[in-house]
Biopython code that builds the backbone (N, CA, C, O; Angstrom):
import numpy as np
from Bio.PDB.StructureBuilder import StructureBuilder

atoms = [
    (1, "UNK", "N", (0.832, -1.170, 0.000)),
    (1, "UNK", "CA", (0.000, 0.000, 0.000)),
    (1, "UNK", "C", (0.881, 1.240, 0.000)),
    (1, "UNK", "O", (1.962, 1.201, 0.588)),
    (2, "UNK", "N", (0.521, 2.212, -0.558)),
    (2, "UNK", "CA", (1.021, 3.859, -0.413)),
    (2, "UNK", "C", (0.574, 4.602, 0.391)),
    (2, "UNK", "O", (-0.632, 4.843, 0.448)),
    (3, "UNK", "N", (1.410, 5.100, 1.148)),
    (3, "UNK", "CA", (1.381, 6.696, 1.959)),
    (3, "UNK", "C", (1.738, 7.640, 1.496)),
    (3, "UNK", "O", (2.476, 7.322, 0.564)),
    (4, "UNK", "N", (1.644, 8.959, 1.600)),
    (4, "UNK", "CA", (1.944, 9.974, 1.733)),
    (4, "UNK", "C", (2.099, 10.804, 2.773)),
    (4, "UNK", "O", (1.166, 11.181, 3.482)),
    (5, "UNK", "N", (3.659, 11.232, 2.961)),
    (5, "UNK", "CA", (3.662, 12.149, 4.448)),
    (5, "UNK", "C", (4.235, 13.321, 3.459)),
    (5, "UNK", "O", (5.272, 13.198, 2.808)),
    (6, "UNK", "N", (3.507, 14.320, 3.452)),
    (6, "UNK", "CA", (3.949, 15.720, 3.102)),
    (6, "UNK", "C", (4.926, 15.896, 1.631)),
    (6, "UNK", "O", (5.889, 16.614, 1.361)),
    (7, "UNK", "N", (4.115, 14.811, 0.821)),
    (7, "UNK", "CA", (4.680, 15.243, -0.323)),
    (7, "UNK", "C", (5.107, 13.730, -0.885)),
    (7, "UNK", "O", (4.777, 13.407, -2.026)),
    (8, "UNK", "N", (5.807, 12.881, -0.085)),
    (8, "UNK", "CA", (6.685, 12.077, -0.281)),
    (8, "UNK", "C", (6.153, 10.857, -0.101)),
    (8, "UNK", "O", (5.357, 10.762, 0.833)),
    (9, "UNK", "N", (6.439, 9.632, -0.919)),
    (9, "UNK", "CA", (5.080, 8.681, -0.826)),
    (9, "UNK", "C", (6.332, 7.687, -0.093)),
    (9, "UNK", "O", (7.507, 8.032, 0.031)),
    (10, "UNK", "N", (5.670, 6.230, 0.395)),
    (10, "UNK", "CA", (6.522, 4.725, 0.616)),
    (10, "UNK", "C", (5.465, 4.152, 0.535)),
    (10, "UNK", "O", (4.316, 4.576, 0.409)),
    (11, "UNK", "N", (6.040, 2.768, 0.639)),
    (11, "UNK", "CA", (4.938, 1.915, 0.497)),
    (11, "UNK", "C", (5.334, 1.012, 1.753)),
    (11, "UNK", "O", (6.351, 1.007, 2.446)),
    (12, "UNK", "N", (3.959, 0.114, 1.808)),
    (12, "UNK", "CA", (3.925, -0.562, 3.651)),
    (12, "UNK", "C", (3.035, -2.187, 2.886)),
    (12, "UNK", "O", (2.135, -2.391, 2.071)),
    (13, "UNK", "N", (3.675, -2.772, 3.486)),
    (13, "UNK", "CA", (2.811, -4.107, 3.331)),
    (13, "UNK", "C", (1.651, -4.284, 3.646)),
    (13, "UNK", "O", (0.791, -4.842, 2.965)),
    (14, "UNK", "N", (1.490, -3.624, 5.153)),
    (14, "UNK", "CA", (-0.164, -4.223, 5.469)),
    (14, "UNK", "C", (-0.564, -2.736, 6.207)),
    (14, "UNK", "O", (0.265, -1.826, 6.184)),
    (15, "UNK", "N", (-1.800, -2.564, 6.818)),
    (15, "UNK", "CA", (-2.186, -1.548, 6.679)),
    (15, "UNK", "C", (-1.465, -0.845, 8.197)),
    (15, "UNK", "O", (-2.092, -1.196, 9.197)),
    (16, "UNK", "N", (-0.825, -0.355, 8.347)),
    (16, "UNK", "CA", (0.054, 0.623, 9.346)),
    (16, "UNK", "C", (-0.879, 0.905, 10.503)),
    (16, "UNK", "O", (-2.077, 0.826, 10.230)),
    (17, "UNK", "N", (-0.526, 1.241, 11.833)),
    (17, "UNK", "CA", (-1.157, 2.325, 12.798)),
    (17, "UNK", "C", (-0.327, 4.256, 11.793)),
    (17, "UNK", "O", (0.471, 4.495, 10.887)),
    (18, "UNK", "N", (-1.066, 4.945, 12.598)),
    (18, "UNK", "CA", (-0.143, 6.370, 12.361)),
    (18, "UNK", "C", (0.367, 6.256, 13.057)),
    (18, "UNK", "O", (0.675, 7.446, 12.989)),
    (19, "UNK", "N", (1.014, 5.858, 14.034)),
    (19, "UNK", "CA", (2.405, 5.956, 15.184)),
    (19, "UNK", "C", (3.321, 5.020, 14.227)),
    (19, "UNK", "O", (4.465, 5.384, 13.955)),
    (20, "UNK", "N", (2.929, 4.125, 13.854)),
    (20, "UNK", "CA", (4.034, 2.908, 12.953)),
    (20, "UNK", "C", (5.099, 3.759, 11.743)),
    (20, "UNK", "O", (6.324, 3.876, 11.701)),
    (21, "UNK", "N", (3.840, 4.333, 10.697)),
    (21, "UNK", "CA", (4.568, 5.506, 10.131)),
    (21, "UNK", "C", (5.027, 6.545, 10.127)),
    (21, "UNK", "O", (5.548, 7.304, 9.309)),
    (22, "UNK", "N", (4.684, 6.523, 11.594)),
    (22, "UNK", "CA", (5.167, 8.453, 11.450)),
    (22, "UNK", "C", (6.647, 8.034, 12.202)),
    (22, "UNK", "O", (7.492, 8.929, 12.233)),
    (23, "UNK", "N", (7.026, 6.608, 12.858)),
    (23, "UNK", "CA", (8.031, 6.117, 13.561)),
    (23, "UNK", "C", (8.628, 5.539, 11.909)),
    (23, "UNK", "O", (9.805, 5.873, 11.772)),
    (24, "UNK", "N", (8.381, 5.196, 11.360)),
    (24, "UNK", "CA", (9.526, 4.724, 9.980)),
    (24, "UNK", "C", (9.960, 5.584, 9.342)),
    (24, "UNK", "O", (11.001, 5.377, 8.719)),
    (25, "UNK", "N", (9.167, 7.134, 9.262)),
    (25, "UNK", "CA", (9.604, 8.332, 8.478)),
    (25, "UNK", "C", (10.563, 9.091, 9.668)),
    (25, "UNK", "O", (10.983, 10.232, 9.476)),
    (26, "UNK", "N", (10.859, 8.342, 10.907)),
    (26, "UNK", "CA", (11.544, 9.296, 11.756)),
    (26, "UNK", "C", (11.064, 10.332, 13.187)),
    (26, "UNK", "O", (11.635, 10.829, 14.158)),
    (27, "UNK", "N", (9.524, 10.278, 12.558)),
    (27, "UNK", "CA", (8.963, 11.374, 13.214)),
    (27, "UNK", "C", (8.460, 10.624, 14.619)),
    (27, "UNK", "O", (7.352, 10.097, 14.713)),
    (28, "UNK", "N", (9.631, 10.662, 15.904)),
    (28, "UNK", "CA", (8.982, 10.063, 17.243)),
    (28, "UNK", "C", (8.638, 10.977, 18.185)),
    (28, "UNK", "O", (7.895, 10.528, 19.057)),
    (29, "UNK", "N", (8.841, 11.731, 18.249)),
    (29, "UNK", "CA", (8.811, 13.285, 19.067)),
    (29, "UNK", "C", (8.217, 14.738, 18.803)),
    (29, "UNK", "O", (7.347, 15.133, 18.028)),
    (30, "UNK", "N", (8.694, 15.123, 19.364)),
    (30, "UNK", "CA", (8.266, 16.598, 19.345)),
    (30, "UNK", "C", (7.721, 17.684, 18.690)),
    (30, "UNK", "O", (7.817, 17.335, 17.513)),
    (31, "UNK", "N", (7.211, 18.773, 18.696)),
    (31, "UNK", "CA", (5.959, 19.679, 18.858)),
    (31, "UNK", "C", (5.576, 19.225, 17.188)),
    (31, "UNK", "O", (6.377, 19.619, 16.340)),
    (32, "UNK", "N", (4.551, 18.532, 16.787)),
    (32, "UNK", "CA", (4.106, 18.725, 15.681)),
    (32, "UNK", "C", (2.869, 17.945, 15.425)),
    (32, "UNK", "O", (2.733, 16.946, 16.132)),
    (33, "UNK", "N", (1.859, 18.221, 14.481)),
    (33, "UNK", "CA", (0.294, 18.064, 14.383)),
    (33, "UNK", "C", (0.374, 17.169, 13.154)),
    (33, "UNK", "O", (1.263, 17.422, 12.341)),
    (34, "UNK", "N", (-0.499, 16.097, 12.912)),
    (34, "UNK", "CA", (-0.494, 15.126, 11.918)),
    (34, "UNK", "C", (-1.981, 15.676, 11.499)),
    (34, "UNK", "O", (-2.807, 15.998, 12.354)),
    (35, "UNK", "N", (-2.230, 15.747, 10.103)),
    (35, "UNK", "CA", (-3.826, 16.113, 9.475)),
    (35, "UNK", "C", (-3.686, 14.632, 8.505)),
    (35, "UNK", "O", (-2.759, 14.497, 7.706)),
    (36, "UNK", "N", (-4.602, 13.716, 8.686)),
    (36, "UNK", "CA", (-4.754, 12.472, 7.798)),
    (36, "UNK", "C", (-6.041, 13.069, 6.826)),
    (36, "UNK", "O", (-7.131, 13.492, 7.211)),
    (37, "UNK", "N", (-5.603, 12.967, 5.658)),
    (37, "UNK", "CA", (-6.462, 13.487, 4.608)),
    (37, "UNK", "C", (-7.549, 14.621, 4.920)),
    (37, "UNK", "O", (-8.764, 14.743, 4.765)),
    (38, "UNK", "N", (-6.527, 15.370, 5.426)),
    (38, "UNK", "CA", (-7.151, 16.883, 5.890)),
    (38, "UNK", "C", (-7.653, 16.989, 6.662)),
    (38, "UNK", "O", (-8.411, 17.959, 6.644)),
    (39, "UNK", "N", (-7.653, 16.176, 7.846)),
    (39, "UNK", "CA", (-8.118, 15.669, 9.074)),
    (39, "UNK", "C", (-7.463, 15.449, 10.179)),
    (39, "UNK", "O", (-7.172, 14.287, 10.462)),
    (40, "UNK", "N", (-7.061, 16.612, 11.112)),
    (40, "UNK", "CA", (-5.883, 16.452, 11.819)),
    (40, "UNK", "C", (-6.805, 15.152, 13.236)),
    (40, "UNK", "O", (-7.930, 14.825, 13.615)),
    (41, "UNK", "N", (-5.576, 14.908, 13.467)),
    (41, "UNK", "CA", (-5.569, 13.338, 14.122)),
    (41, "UNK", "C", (-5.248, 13.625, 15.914)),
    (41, "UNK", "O", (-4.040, 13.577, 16.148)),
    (42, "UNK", "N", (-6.118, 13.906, 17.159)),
    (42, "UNK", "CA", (-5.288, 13.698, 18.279)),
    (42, "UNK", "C", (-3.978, 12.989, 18.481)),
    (42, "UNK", "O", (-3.715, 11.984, 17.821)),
    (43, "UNK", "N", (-3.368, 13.351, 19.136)),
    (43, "UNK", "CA", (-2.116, 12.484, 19.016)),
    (43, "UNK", "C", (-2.396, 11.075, 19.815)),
    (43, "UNK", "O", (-1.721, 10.062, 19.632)),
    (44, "UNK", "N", (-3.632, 11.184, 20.841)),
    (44, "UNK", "CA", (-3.888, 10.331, 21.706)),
    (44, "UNK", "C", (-4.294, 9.051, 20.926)),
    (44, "UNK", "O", (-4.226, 7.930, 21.431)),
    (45, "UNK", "N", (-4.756, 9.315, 19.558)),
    (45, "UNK", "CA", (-5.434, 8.548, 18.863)),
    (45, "UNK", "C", (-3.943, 8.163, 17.536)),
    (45, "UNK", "O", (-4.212, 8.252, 16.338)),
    (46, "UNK", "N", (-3.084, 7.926, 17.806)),
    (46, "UNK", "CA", (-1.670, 8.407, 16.791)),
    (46, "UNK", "C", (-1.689, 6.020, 16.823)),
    (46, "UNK", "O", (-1.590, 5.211, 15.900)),
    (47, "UNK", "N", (-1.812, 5.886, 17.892)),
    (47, "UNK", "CA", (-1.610, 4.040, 18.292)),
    (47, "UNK", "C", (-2.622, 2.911, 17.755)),
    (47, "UNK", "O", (-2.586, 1.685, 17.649)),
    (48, "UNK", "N", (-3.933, 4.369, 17.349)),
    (48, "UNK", "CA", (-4.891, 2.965, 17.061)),
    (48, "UNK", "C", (-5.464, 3.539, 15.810)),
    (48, "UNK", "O", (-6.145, 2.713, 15.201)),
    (49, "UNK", "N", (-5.396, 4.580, 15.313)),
    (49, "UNK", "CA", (-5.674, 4.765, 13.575)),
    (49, "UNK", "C", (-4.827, 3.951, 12.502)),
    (49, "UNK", "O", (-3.662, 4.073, 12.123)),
    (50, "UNK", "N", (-5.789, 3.126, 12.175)),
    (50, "UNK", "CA", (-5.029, 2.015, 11.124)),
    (50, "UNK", "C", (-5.139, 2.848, 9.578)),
    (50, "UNK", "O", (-6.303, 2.737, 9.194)),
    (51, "UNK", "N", (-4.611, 3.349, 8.944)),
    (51, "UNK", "CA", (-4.520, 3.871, 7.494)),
    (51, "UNK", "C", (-4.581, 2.656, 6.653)),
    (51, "UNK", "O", (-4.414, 1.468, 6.932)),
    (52, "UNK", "N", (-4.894, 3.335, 5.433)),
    (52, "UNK", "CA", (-5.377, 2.092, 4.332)),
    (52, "UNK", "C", (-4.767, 3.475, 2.575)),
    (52, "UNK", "O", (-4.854, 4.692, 2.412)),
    (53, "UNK", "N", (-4.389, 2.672, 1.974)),
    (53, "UNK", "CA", (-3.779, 2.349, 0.804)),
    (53, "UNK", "C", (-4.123, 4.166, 0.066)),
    (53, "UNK", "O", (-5.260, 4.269, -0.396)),
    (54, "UNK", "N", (-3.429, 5.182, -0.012)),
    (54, "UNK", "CA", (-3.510, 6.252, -1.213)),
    (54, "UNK", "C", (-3.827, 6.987, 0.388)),
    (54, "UNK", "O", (-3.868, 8.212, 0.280)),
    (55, "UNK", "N", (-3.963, 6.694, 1.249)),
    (55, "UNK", "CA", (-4.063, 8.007, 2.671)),
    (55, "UNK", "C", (-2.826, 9.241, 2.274)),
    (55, "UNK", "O", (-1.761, 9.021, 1.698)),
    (56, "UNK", "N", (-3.237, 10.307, 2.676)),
    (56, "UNK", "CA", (-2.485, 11.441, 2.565)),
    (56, "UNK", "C", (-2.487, 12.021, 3.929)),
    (56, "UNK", "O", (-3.507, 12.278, 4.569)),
    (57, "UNK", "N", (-0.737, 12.289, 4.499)),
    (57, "UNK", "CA", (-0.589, 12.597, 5.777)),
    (57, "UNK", "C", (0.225, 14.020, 5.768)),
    (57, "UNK", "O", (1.122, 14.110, 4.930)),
    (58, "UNK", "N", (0.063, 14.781, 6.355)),
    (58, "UNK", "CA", (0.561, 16.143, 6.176)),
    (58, "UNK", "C", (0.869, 16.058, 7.831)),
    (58, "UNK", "O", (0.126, 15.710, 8.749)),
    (59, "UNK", "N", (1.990, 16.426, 7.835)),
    (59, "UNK", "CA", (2.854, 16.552, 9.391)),
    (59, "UNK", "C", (2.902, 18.480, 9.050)),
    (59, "UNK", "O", (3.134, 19.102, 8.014)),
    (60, "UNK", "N", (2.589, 18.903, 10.357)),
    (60, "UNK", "CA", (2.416, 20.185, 10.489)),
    (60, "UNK", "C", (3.514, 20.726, 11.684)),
    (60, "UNK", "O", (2.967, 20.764, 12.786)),
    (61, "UNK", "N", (4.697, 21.079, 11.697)),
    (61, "UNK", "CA", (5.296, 21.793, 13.091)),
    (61, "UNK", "C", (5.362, 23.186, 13.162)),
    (61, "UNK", "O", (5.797, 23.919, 12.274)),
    (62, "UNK", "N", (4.839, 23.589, 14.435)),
    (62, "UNK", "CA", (5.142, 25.102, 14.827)),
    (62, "UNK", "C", (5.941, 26.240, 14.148)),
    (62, "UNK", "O", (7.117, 25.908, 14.303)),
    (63, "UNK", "N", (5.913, 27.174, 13.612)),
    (63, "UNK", "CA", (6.843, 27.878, 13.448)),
    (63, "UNK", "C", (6.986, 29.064, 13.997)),
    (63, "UNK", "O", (5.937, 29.700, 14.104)),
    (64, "UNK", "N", (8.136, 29.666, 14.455)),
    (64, "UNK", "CA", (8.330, 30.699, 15.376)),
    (64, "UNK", "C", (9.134, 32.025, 14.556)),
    (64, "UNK", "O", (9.731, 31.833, 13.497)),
    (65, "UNK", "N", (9.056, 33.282, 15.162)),
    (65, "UNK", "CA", (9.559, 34.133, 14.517)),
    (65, "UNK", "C", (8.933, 35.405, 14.457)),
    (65, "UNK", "O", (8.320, 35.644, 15.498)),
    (66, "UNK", "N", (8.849, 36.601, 13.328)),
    (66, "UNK", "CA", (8.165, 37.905, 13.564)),
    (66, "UNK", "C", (8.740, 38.604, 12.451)),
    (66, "UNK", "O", (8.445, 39.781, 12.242)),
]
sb = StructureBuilder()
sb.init_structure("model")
sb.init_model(0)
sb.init_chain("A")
sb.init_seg("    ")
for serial, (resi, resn, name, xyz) in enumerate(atoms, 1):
    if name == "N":
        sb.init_residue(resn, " ", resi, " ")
    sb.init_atom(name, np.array(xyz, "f"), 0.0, 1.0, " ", f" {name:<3s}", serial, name[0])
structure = sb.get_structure()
């Protein structure tokens, strides 16, 4: 199956949690918002959202400045 995190696709054998992929693209930590097909995701809910095949994930982090 295909993902998309912010542009950039992989592919996954069977259907992922969002903690599974956002842990294979790197992303284990800190300050940032996941929207699953334009649908931002609690993070509380990051262990048990199973994604399925052409999902589009947009990782969102803070930006600071003036």
């Amino acid at each position: 199956m295909k993902l998309t995190l912010n542009g950039k696709s992989q592919f996954f054998d069977a259907n992922p949690t969002l903690q599974e992929v956002l842990e294979s693209f790197g992303q284990t930590g800190g300050p940032f918002a996941v929207a699953l097909n334009k649908e931002f995701v609690p993070r509380s809910q990051y262990a048990t959202v199973r994604l399925n095949d052409g999902d589009q994930l947009d990782l969102v982090v803070p930006m600071q400045g003036g």
